[in-house]
N, C-alpha and C positions, 0 to 999 in steps of 0.2 A: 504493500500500500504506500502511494506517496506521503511525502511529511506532509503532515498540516501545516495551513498556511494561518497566520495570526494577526488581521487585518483590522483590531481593534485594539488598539494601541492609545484610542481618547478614552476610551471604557478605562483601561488601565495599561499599565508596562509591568514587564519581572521587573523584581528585585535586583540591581546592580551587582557581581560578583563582590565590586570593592565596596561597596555600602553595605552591604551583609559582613565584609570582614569589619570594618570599621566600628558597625554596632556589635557584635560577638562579645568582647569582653563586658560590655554592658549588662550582657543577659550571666554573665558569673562571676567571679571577682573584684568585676569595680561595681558591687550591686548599689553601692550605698543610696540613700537621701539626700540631694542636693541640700538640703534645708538643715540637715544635723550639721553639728559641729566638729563631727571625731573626724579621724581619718578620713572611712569609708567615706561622708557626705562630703566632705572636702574635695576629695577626690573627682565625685559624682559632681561637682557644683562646677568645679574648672572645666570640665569638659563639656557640659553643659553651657557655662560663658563662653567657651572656645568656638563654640557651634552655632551659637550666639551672631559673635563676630564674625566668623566664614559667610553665616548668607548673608547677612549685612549686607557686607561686600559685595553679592550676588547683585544686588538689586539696590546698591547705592546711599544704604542708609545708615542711619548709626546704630549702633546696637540697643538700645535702649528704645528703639524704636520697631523691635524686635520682638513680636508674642506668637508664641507657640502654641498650635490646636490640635483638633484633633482630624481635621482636614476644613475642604472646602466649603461643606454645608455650614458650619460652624461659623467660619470666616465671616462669609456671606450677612447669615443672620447677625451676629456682633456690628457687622458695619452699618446697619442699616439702622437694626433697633438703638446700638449704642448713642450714636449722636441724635437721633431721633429724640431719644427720649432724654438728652441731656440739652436740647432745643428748644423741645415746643411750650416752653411757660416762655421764652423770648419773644412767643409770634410765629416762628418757624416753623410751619405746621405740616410744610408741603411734602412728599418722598416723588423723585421724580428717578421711572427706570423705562426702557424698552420693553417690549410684548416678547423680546426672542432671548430672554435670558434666562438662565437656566432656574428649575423649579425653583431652589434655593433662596435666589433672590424675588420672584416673583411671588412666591409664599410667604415671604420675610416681609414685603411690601403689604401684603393682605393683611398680616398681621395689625402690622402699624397703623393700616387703616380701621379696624376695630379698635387698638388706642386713642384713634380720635384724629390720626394723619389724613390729609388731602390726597389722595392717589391720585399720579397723571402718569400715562403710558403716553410716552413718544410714539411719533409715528416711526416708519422704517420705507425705505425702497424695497422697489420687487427686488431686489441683490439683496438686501439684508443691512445697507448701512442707513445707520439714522438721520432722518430727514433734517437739518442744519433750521429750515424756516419752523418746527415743529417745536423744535430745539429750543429756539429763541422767545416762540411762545409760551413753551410751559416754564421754562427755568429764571423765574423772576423770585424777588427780594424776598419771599417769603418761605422758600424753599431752604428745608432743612437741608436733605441728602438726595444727591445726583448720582443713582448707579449705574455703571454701564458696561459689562462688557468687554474685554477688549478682542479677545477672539471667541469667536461663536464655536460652541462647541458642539453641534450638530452640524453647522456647511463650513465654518471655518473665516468666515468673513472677520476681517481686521476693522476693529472702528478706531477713528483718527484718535485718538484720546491726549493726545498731546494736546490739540486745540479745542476739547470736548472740557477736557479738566480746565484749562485756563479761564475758557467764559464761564464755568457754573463757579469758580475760584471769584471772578473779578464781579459775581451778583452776592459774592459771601456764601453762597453755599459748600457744605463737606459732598467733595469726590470722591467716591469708591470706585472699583475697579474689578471685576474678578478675574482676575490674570490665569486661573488654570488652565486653559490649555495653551496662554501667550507663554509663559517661565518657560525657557528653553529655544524656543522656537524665534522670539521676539528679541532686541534690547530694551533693558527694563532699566531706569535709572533715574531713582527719587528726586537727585538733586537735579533733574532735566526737565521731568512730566511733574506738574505740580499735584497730581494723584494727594488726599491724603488719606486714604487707606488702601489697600490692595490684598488680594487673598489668593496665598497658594495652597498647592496641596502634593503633598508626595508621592501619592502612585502613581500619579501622571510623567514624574521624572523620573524613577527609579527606584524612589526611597519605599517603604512601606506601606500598606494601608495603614488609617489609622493618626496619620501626622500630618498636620500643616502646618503653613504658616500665615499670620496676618502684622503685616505694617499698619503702625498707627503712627503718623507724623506729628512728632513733638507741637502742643498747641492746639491737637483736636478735640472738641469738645467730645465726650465720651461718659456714656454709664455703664461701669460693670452690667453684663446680664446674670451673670455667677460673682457669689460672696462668699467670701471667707479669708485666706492667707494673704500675703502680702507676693507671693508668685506673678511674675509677668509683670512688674510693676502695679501689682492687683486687677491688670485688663481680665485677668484669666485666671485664678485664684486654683490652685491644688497642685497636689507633688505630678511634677515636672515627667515625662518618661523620656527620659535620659536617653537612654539607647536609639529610638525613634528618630530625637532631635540631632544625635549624631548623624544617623542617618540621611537627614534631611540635610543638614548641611554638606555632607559630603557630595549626595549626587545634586543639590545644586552648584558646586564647583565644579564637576566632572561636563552637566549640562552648557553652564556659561562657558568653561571652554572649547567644547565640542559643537558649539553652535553653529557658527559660522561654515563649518565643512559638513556639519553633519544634515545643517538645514540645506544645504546645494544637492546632497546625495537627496535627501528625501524630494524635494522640489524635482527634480529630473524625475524621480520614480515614478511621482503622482501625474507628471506632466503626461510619461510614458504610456500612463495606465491610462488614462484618459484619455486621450489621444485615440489608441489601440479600441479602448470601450465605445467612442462616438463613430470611427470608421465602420465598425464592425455591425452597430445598431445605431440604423442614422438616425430614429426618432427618440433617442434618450435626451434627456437634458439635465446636463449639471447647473446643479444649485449654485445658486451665487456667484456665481461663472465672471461676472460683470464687475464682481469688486473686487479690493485686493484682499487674496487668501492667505491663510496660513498654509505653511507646503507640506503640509499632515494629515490635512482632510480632503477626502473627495465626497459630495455625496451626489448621486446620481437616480432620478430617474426615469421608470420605461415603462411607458401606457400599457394597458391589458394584463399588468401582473400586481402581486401584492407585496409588503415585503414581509409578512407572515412566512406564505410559501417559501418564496424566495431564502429567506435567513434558514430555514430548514435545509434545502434544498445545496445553499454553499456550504453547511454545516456538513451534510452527509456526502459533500464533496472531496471536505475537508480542509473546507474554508471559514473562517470566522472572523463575520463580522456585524454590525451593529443595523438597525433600520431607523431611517431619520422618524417612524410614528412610532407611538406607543399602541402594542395590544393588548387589550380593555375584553373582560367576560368575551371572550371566545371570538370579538369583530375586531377590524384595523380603526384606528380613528386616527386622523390624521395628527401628522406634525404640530402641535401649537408654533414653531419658528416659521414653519412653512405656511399656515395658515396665516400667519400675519405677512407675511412675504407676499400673500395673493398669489399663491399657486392653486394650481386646479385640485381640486378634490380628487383625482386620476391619478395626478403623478405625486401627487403628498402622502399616498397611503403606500406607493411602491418604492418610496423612498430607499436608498440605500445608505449608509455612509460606509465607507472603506478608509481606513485611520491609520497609519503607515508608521513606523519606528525603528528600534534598534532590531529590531530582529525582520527585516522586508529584506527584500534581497530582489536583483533584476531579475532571477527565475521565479520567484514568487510571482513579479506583477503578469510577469507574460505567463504564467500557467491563468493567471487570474483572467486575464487577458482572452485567454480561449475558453474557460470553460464556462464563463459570465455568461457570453449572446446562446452556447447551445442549452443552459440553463433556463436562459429566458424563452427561447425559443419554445419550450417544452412547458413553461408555464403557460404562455400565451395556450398551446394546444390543448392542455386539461383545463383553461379558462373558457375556452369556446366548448368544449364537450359537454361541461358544466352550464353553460348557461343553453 
């Protein structure tokens, strides 16, 4: 049987060989409590600060401006509700986010609005970037928190955020960010983009499940949502997992330097793949095609199929990979990104994404490459038998 091939790579990535070695003695010898005083916690605290400082680095910031989570959802929610709620006795009532952001944030915005928040969804283009006149509408003086995205994590669309963060900055609003699937793929650099919060996450680089991280930039208004210890500067309050945050800081050095080459390799791949997918089945259509992507996502799709079947069908191929809709009690229901994008109800539910990484290889894409259209082709034929 051929290798499988592992085309979901925004779902998550393995574990880094050297980030696994890096956390190892975490999990036996240096077990201590960063927070004790003896040796052991001593121990555990420096390496902990060390790990600290490394992503810092990563993304341009000071240490101190540095909290540890337990991934992206986490992240998400803190950025939203924290200054939300350390806002709205000013007047700041407003949360302002896009319709194509991940549930996370869009949940987190619900939330706020049952505390008593203003919810406004920007508008977006059929490509996925946020309408700029939409922009300028909703994000006026009353607006607490502006989140946005930087790379869409179902088509991969890049939003400008460099000039997104400056005007909600220069109306006084806090900018958030959710940077998971830009870290790595992107340059991220606090002292550049005036971002003040941003949220990563580690499975997506290599590190662990289970581990994030979220920049809070010195000066943002903020309310713990968890109480108790003095940890994280009190952003995040309980004992620290050591081990994790090693992790996390290692394969974000590994990623920051590996960017640049590694994001050309993937960019030609997906370029490859796509290319090969549109000749092949000339009525497919990639998502977000029209704006600038991340070179890690493709999502694609082809009238008369589902991506129910379909995800079965590359599964039992021996391919995996992700479908841009969610299936709901036994039916497809479309993409919520795609639905706000104004795609047709046809090609939102055949959605595919195909999510490329450390382990793609140029025989991966071209196996992918052929066994896609006769795949499709074969859906298409049990969809007409069927109807």
């Amino acid at each position: 049987m051929p290798t499988p091939i592992y085309l979901d790579h925004a779902a998550t990535t393995p574990v880094r060989p050297e980030v696994f070695q890096a956390m190892e003695p975490f999990y036996g010898p240096k077990f201590g409590n960063p927070s004790s005083t003896h040796r052991w916690g001593r121990e555990a605290r420096a390496a902990l600060d060390e790990a600290r400082e490394r992503l810092a680095r990563c993304i341009g910031a000071q240490p101190d401006e540095v909290c540890f989570t337990s991934g992206g959802t986490e992240g998400d929610n803190v950025s939203i509700l924290g200054p939300y709620r350390a806002l709205r006795a000013s007047g700041r009532r407003a949360v302002v986010t896009t319709p194509i952001e991940h549930k996370a944030v869009l949940a987190t915005v619900h939330q706020a609005a049952h505390e008593g928040a203003e919810e406004r969804i920007l508008r977006v283009t059929a490509d996925g970037l946020v309408d700029r006149a939409s922009f300028d509408a909703l994000v006026r003086d009353d607006v607490a928190v502006c989140s946005i995205m930087w790379v869409n994590n179902e088509i991969g669309v890049i939003q400008p955020i460099d000039e997104l963060a400056a005007a909600a900055k220069a109306r006084g609003a806090v900018f958030h960010t959710d940077a998971v699937q830009a870290f790595g793929k992107l340059p991220i650099d606090a002292r550049r983009t005036p971002f003040d919060l941003l949220t990563l996450s580690g499975h997506k680089i290599g590190a662990p499940k289970g581990i994030g991280a979220l920049y809070i930039r010195r000066g943002t208004p903020f309310e713990p949502l968890l109480h108790g210890g003095s940890q994280n500067r009190g952003f995040r309050p309980g004992t620290e997992n050591v081990a994790a945050a090693v992790g996390l800081a290692r394969a974000a050095e590994l990623a920051v330097e590996e960017r640049e080459a590694e994001m050309a390799r993937l960019r030609a791949l997906r370029d490859r793949l796509e290319a090969a997918l549109l000749e092949r089945i000339p009525d497919a259509v990639v998502n977000g095609r029209g704006a600038p992507r991340a070179p890690h996502v493709l999502n694609i799709s082809v009238p008369g199929t589902d991506s129910e079947s379909m995800l079965m069908a590359l599964d039992l191929a021996g391919v995996a990979c992700s479908a841009g809709s969610a299936c709901q009690s036994g039916s497809v229901e479309p993409s919520h990104v795609l639905t706000a994008l104004g795609v047709p109800r046809e090609l939102a539910i055949s959605a595919i994404r195909m999510s490329l990484g450390a382990l793609t290889t140029a025989e991966d894409v071209d196996r992918v490459a052929q066994l896609f259209p006769a795949l499709i082709a074969k859906s298409r034929r049990l969809a007409g038998t069927a109807s």
